[in-house]
Structures are given as C-alpha cells and as structure tokens.
C-alpha positions as CSV (number, residue, x, y, z in Angstrom):
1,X,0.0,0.0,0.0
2,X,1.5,3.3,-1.0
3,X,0.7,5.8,2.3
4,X,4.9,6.1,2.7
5,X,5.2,9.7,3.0
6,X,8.4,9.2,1.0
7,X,7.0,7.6,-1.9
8,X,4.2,10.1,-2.5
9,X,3.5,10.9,-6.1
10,X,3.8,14.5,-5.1
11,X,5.7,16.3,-2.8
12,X,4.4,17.9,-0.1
13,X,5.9,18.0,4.2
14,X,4.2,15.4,6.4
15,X,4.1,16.2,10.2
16,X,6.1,13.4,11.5
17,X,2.8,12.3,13.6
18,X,0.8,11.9,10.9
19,X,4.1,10.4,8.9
20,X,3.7,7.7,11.7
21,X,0.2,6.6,11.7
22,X,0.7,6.7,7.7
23,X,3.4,3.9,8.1
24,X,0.9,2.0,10.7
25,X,-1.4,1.9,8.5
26,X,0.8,0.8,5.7
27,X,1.8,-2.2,8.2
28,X,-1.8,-2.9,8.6
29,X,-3.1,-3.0,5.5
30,X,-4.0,-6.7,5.4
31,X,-5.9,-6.4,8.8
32,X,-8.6,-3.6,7.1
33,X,-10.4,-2.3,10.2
34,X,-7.3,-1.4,11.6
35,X,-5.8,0.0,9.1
36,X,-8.8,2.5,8.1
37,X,-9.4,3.4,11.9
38,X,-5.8,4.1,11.9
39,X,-6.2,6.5,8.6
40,X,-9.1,8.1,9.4
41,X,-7.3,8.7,13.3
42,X,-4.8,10.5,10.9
43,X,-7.6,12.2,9.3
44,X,-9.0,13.6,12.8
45,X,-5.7,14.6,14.0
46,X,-4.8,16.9,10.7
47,X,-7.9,17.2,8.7
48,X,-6.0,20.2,6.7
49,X,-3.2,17.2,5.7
50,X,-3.2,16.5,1.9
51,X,-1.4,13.0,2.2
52,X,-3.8,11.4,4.5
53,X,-6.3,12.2,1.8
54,X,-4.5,10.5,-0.8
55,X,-3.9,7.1,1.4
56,X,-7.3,7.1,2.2
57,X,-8.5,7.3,-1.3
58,X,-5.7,4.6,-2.3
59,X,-6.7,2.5,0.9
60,X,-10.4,2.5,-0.5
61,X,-9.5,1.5,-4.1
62,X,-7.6,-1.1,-3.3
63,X,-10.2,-2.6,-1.1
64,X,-12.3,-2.5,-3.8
65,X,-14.5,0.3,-2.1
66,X,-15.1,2.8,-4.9
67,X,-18.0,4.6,-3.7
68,X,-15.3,5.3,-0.2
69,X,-12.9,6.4,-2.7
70,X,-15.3,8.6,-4.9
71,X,-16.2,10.3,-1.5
72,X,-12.7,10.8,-0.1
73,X,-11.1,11.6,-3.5
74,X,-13.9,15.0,-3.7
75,X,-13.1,16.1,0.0
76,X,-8.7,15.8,-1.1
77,X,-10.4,18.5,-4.1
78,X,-12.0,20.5,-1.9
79,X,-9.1,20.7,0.6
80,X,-6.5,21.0,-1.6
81,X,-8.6,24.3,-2.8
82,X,-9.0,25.6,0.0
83,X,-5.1,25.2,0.5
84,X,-4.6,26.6,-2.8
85,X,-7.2,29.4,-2.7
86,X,-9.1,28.8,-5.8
87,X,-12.2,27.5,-6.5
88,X,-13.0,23.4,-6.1
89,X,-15.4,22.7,-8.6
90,X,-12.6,21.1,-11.4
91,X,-15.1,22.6,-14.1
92,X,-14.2,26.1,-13.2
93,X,-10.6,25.4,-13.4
94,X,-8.9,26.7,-16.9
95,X,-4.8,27.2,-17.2
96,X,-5.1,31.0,-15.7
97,X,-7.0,30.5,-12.6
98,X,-3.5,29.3,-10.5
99,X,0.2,28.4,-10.9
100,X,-0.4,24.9,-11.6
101,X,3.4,24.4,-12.5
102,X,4.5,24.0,-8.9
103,X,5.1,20.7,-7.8
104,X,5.2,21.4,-4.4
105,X,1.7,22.8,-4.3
106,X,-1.6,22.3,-3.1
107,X,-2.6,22.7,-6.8
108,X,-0.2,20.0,-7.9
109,X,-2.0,17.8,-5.1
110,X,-5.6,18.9,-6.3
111,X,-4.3,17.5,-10.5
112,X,-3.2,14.3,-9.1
113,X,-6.6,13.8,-7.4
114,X,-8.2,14.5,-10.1
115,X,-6.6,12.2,-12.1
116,X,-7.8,9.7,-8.9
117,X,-11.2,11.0,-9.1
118,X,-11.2,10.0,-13.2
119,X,-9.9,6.7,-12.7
120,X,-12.4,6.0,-10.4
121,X,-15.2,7.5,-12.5
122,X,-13.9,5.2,-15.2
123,X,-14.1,1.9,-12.7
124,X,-17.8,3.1,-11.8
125,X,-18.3,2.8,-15.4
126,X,-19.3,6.7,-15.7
127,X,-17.1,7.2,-19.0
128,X,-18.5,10.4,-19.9
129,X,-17.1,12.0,-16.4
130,X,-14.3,10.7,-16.8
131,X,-13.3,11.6,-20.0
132,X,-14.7,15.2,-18.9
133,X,-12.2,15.3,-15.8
134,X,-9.4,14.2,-18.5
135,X,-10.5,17.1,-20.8
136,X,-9.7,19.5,-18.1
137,X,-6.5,17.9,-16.7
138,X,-5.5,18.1,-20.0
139,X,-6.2,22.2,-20.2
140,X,-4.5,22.7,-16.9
141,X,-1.8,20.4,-17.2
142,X,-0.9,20.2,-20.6
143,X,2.7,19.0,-19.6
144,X,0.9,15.6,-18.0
145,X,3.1,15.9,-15.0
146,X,0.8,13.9,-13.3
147,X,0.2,11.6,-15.8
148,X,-3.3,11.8,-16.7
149,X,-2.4,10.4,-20.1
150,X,-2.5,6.7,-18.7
151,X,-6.0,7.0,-17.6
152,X,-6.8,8.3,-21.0
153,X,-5.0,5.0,-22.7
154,X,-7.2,3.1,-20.6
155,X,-10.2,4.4,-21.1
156,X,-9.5,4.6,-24.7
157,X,-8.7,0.8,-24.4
158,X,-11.5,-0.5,-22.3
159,X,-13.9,1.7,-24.8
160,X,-12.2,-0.7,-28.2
C-alpha cells in the first residue's frame, strides 16, 4: 500500500505524527479495520493534511471500495482548494486560474486527485465524467506531470 510519506506521487511536508500513523497503516493494510481506523485517526488529528487524503482514497480502491474512494477523492479536491485558494469545482478550473506548475503545491495535489477521481469515475463505469475530468486535466496540465495520459489509454482501451 503506497501511504509512505516518502513515496508520495507529489511532494508535499508530512508532520512526523501523521508520517507515523501513515506507516501504521501501511503495516496494517492486510488487517482492514485497523488500518482505516488508523487512517481516518490521521484524518481527525490533521484534517487540513493532503497526504492522508491520498492514502485514504488509495486505501479505499484497493479494497475494492469505490463509492469510499469517490467520497474521499472530492473532499482531497475541496481541501487542496481551499489550500490553494481557488475554486474546487474542477469545471471552473482553466490554465489561468492558479500556478499549476509547482510541484510542491496544493494545486499539484488537487491534478493528481483529479486524475484519482477519473480513474475512479472510469471503474464506476461513468465514461463520460471521466473523459470530462481528462478534458480538463488536459487544459490545466498540458505537460501531464501527473500523468493523466494513462488513464486516458485506458479508457480509450477498455472503450475498443
């Protein structure tokens, strides 16, 4: 399971208690009860902390547990917004509403669960909002530094 501060797909400070209970969780990934009451402990403790959000989502898809991952993936959105000062709804985004460039950013954060939020649209068979979600990563992120692309290949594949 990838909560390891260290190997997030985005860079971002992790206060070291939170760091902790993400590596607990990690341990007890196999035991699932545990290891979501340990996440969502994380959750209560920092509810402003962007990598919780991302393990949790993670946690959820790998358990199979879309709808959980849906729901957590749209509150990371929301706080990364907030963090970032701009709005959350992903359709008012455009290239000029924020410095998405900066990887170290809560905006960087907000693409990436986007990109989360599209793959899980695509698993819930909702192709249509997920290919929406792509359209728009691919507007504010026209570099693909957070690799949106592959979500598109496999939408493209599981649609020939």
């Amino acid at each position: 399971m990838a909560v390891i501060p260290e190997h997030l797909p985005f860079r971002c400070e992790v206060p070291p208690v939170i760091a902790k209970l993400l590596q607990d969780a990690a341990a007890a990934y196999a035991q699932t009860h545990r290891a979501e009451a340990i996440l969502w402990s994380a959750q209560a403790i920092d509810p402003d902390c962007l990598p919780v959000y991302f393990s949790l989502y993670k946690f959820y898809f790998y358990k199979a547990r879309l709808d959980m991952a849906e729901q957590v993936a749209r509150k990371a959105l929301t706080v990364a917004a907030r963090h970032g000062a701009f709005d959350p709804d992903w359709r008012h985004a455009s290239a000029s509403s924020t410095d998405w460039s900066d990887f170290c950013s809560p905006q960087h954060f907000y693409m990436f669960s986007l990109k989360a939020l599209a793959f899980i649209c695509l698993r819930r068979l909702r192709p249509e909002e997920s290919r929406d979600i792509l359209d728009k990563l691919a507007e504010i992120d026209p570099q693909d530094s957070v690799g949106a692309s592959v979500i598109r290949d496999l939408m493209i594949g599981a649609a020939g």
